[in-house]
N, C-alpha and C positions, 0 to 999 in steps of 0.2 A: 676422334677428336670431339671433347663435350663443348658446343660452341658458348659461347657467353649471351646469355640472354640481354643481359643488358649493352654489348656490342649488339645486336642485333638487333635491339631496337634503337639505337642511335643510328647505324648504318641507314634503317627502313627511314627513319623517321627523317636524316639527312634527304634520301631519294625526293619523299614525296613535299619537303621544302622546295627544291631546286629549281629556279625559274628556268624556264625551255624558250620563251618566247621574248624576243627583242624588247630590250631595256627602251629604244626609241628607235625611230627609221628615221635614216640620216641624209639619205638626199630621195626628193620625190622623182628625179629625172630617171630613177630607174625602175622597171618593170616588177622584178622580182628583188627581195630583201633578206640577209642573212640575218643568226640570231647574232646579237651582240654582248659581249660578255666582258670583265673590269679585268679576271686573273687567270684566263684562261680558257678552251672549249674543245669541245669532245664532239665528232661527229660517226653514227653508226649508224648501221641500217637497221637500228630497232633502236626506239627514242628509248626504251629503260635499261638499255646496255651505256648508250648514250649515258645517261641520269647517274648510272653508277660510279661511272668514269670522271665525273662531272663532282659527285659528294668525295672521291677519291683526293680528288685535285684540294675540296674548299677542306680534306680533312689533312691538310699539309702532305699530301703526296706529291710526287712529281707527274712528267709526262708518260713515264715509264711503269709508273705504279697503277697510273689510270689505263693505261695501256693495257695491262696484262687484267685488270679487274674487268674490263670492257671488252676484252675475248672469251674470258670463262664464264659471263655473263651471257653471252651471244650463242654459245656453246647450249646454252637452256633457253636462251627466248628465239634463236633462229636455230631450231634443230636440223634445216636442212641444209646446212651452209658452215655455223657456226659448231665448232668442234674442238675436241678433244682426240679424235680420231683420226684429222687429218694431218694436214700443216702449211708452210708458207712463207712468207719473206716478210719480213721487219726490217722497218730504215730510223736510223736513232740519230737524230743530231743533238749532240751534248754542249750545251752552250758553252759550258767551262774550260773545253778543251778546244774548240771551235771545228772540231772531227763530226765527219758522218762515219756510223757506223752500218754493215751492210749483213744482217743476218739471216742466214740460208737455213730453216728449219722446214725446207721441203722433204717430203717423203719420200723413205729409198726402199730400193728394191729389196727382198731378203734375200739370204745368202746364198739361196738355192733355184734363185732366180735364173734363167737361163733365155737365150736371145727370143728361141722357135716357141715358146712356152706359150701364145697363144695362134699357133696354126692349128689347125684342122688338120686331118691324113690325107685331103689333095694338097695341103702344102698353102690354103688360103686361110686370112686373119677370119677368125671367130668374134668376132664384137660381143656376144654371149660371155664367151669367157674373159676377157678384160675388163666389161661392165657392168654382170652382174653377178660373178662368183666368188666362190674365196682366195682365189688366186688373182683377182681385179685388185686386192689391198696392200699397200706397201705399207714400211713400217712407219707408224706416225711418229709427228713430230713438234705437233705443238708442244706439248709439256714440258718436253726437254727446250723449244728455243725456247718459252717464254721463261721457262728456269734462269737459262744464260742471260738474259737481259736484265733480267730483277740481280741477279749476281754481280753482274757487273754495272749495272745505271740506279737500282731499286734503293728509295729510302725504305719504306714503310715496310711493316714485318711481312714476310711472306702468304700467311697465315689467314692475315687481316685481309689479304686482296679477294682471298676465296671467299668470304665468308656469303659478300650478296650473290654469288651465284648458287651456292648450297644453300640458302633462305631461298631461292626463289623456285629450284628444284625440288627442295623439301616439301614448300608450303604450293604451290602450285603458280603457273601462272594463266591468266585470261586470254582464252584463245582469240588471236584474233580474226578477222574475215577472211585474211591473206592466209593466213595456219590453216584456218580449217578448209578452205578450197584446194591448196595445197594436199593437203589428207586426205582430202576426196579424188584428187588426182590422182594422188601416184599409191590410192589402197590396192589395188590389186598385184603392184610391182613389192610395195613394201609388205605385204601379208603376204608374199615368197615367204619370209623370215619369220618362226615364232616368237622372237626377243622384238624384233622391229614392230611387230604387231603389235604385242602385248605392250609395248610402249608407250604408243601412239594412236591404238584406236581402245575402244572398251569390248566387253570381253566377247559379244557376239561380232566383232571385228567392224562395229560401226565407227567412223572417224567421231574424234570432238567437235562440237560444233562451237559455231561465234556464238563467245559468251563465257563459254564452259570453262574449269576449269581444268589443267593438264599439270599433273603432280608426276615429277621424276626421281621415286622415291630413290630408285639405283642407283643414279647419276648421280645424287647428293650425295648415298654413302661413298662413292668414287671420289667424289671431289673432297671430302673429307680425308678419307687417306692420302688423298695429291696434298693438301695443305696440309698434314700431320707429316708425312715422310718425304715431300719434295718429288722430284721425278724416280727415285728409287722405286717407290711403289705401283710405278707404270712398266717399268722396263726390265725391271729386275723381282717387284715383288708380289703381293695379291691378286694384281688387274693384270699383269702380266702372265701371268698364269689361266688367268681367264680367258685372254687374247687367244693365249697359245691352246687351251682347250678347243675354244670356238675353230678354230683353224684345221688341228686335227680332226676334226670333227667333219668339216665340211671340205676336206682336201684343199687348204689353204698352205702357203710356205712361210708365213713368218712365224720362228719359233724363237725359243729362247736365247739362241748366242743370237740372231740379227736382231733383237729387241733390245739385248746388251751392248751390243755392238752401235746403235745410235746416237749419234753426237750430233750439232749442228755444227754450219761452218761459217767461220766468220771470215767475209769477200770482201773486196776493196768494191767500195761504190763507183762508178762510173758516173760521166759528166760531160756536159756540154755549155758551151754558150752560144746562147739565143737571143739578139737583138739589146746585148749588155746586161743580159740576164742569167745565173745559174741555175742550170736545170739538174740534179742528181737523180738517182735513182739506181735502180737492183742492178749486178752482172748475170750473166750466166749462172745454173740454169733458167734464169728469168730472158726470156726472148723478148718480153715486154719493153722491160728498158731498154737495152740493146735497139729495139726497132724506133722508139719512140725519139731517141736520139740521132737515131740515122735519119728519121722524116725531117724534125728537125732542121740540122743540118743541111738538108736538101732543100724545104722549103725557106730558108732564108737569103736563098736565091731567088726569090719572088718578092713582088711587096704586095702581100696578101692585106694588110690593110686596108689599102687604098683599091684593092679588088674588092672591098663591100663584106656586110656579115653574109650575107644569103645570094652574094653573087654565082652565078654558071663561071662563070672564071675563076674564083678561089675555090668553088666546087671539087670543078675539073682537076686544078690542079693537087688539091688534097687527095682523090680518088687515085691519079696516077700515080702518087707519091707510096701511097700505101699498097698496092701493086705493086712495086718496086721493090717494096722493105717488104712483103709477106712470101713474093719469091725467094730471094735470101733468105729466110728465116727456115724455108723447106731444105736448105742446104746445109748451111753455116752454124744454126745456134746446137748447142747438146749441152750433156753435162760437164763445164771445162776440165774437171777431174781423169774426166777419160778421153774427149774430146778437146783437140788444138783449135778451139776457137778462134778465128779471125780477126780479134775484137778492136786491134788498132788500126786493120783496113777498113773494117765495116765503117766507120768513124771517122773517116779520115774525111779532110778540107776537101783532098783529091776525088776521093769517091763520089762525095757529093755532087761536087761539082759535074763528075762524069756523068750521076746519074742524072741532073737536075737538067743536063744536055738534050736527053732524050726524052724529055716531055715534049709534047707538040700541042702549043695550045689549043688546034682547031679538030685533033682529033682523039678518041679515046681509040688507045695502043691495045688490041686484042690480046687477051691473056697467053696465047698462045704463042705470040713473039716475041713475048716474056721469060728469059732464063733468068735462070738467080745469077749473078756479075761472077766472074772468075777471081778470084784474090792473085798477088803475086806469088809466083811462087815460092821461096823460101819458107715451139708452140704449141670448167662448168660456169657451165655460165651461173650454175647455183655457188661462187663462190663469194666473200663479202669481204669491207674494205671497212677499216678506221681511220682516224687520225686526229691526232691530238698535242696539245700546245701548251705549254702553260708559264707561269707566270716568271718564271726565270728565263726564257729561252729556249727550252728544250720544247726537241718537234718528236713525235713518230709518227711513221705511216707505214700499216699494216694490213697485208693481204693476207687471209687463210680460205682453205677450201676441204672440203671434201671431193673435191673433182664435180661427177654429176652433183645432182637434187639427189639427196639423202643419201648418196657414195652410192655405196655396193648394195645399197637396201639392206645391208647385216649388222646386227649388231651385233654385241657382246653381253650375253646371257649371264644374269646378274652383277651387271657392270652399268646400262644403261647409256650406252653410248655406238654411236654407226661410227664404222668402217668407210675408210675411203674405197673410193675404184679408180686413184691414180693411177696405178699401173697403165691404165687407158690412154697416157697422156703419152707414155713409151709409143716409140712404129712399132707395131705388131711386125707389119711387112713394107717395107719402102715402096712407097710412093699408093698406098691405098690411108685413103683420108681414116682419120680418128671421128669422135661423135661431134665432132665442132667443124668436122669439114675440111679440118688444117691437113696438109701433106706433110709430110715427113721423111729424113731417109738417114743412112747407119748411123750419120753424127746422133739419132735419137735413137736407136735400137737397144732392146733390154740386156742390161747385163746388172750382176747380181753386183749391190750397194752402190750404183748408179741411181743419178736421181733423177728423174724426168724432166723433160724442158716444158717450160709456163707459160703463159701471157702473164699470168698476174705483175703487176706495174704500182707498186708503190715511189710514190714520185717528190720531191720536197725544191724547190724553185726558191733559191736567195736573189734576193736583190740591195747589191752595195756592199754584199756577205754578212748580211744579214739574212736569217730565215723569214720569208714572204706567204707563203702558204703552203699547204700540204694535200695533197689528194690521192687519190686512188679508188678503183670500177671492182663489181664482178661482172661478168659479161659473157666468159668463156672467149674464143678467140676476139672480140669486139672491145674487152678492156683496154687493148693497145690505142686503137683511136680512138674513144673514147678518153681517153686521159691524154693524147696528142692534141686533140679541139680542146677539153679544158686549159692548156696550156697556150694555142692560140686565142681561144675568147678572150682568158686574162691579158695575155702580153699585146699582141697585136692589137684586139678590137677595145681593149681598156674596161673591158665589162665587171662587177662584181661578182664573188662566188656564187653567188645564187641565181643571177641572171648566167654566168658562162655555165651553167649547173643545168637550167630550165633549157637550153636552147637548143632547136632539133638537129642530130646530127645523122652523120652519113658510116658507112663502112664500104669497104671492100679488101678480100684478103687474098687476089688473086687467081686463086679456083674456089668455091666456083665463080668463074667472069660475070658477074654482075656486080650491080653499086646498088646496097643498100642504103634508103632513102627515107628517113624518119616523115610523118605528115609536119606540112608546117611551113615547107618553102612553097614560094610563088609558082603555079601554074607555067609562068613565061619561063622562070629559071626549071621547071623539069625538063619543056618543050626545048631548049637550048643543049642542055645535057645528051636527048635523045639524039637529037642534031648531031651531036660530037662523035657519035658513037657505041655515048655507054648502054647497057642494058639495066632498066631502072628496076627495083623491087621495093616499093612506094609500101610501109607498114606505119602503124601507129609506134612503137616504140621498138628499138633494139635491144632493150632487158638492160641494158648498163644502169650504173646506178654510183653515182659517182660521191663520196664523200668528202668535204674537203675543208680546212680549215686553215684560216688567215690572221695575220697582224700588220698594222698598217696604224700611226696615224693614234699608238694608243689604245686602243682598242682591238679585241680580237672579235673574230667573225666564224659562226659555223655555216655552213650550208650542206642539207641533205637534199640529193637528187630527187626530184616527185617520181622519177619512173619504178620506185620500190615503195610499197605503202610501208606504214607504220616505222620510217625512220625518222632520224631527226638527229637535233644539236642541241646541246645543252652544254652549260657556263656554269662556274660555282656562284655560290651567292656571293655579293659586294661584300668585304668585312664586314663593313657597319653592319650591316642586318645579319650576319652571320652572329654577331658578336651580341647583338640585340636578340636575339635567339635563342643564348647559351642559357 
């Protein structure tokens, strides 16, 4: 594709317009402040994926156009997270129709995937071979979901949305302090790989440093033929071919009929109500939603309110609630295609209520007296979240991943792009933890074009059925409460996105039995906690990283998490000065 110079520089020239920083702050009573924006706003975990998403919006795109331009964007400014390699779930509310749409472009197993594929000859899971070889990679899935959703929601030309991620991969972009520390972490695991190397670090394999710049000339001629031939040229044509080279090459399993063989799939959204409020979000394979609904649920048996933001009593009771839901999630969640998921037990008034029984305020219930609930008879933390709004009504909020920090550490040799090491997220072997610690058993076992069960949690919250705001974490198994406390900050404590965004939280997933404890609550409320029972692991941050954006009042609101540098929100410009610009 010969790009248009002169779209390219109206694209650039839009970016470096675009106000990032609140038009004004709107009340002083509160701590932290979102950005504020007239026609719309875009929140990512890299403020120039953000910006893209944002010129997409003020260049008469919709929420879906920004969407998709704000993942292939991220795909080159967060290379360990953001891809083309991986894949993920998209939640689409179409104002027009007044429908959420729920789409599964997680990563499947290839054809010749098989249960035992990563034991050892004693018959024990290999961690080695699920996270860092070529048989760690399932077949990705971005290209194709973000295809389906521009096909069926997308105004603007397909073509057009690639354009700023192939400008910013071509012409390079500025490393920043988080990139290049990143580089210098994971050099010795990513220079396994001669493509990954030659990527990402210069050519006596030293990393780029803050400052620098990082040119991905590969990845642009890739993205070039994605925006010239659409997902054909992924799955069926050039890069495909590349894939399947790489793969023979390193005794990988995805060839050409499971690369063909890739579809996404579009799932009925799931839903609850919370305190006169609608919560949506992702079905199976996402465990995310699924759980986030179940706490829910359970905890509107409390009045956590009037327990305080940083009380040992709405603590406690958050802590045992997520214990509850992360035993089940070891049982219950898989991919429903192959697995009879639970999902109108899990959810159910009844359950809740059963579970919500067996909390004891004064003491924390040892993990070990913990079974996942019986039904009747008849889950990288390097992954990243958007979400975006815009001026008609339309919401999305989107999760993708590569699994770990840079996937498989592999790339694809003149292609310029990593592979995932989803596969990892499969049980190897029931009941031995994955890299996040999570258990698992056969409902999550490999089989070939099975797709792995997630945390990932794209989440969209109406109020009055109206869309309210939008959010979603990466975090690896911590995205689930992380986006559950975003969901109490707002509703319960009445807090703004940026303050429910800044405020320290908590995790606990079960096994292992301890409660993770962000710094930030009182001395007296840990001393209480320990009291109760729990076992505390007191750190400065949980790595979540929560993106979220709002409307209210008029006005839309982005808020990006501080616990990820270099994110942020950004808004299109007012007409007027849009127009005063032309």
């Amino acid at each position: 594709m010969r790009l248009s110079i002169s779209l390219i520089v109206v694209v650039l020239s839009t970016m470096a317009a675009t106000p990032v920083h609140a038009q004004g702050i709107i009340s002083y009573n509160d701590v932290h402040h979102p950005v504020y924006g007239q026609s719309g706003m875009v929140a990512a975990q890299h403020l120039i994926a953000a910006e893209v998403g944002a010129a997409v919006l003020e260049q008469g795109g919709n929420a879906v156009d920004a969407a998709i331009a704000t993942g292939f964007a991220l795909a080159v400014t967060l290379p360990r997270a953001g891809n083309i390699g991986g894949g993920g779930f998209m939640l689409i509310y179409d104002a027009e129709s007044g429908e959420t749409t729920a789409i599964d472009y997680r990563e499947m197993a290839p054809l010749r995937a098989t249960r035992d594929m990563f034991l050892d000859e004693n018959g024990e899971a290999d961690p080695e071979l699920s996270r860092n070889s070529h048989l760690a990679s399932g077949v990705p899935g971005t290209v194709s979901g973000f295809w389906h959703a521009h096909q069926r929601f997308g105004r603007l030309p397909w073509k057009r949305l690639l354009v700023p991620a192939i400008v910013l991969a071509r012409d390079g972009i500025v490393v920043t302090r988080d990139l290049a520390a990143q580089l210098e972490r994971r050099k010795e695991r990513n220079c396994r790989n001669a493509a990954t190397c030659g990527y990402f670090y210069k050519q006596n394999g030293t990393p780029y440093a803050f400052g620098e710049r990082l040119v991905q000339s590969d990845l642009a001629a890739t993205l070039e033929l994605i925006a010239d031939q659409g997902p054909d040229a992924f799955y069926k044509g050039a890069i495909a071919a590349k894939i399947v080279a790489e793969m023979e090459a390193g005794g990988g399993l995805i060839d050409m009929a499971s690369l063909a063989a890739y579809k996404p799939v579009i799932r009925d959204a799931i839903r609850t109500n919370y305190r006169g409020y609608e919560v949506v979000t992702m079905p199976p394979p996402s465990s995310g939603g699924v759980h986030v609904l179940q706490m829910l649920n359970v905890l509107s048996h409390f009045p956590i309110a009037e327990m305080g933001r940083g009380s040992a009593d709405k603590l406690h009771v958050l802590a045992e609630v997520m214990r509850l839901a992360y035993a089940d999630r070891s049982k219950h969640l898989g991919d429903p295609d192959f697995y009879d998921v639970p999902l109108e037990w899990l959810l159910s008034d009844e359950y809740a209520e059963e579970l919500a029984g067996t909390i004891d305020m004064n003491r924390a219930r040892p993990s070990a007296e913990v079974a996942p609930g019986v039904p009747p008879r008849h889950e990288s933390e390097d992954t990243t979240h958007f979400s975006v709004m815009d001026a008609e009504g339309n919401v999305v909020a989107n999760t993708y991943t590569l699994n770990g920090s840079y996937g498989s550490a592999i790339s694809v040799p003149g292609a310029g792009f990593l592979l995932n090491n989803e596969m990892e997220d499969f049980v190897s072997k029931p009941g031995t933890p994955n890299m996040f610690g999570l258990l698992g058993g056969e409902a999550n076992a490999v089989e070939a074009l099975k797709r792995p069960l997630s945390s990932m949690t794209p989440v969209i919250v109406f109020s009055d059925g109206e869309p309210w705001f939008a959010t979603g974490s990466p975090g690896g198994a911590r995205i689930i409460t992380a986006v559950l406390q975003m969901v109490v900050n707002m509703i319960d404590h009445g807090m703004n996105i940026a303050d429910a965004s800044h405020r320290p939280r908590i995790h606990h997933q079960w096994f292992p039995d301890k409660l993770t404890i962000e710094v930030g609550f009182g001395a007296d409320t840990i001393q209480l906690l320990e009291e109760r029972g729990h076992t505390l692991d007191v750190r400065g941050s949980l790595g979540t990283s929560l993106q979220t954006v709002a409307y209210k009042d008029g006005l839309f609101r982005g808020a990006s998490d501080p616990r990820r540098p270099n994110s942020g929100a950004a808004a299109p410009r007012p007409a007027l000065d849009a127009a005063a610009n032309e």
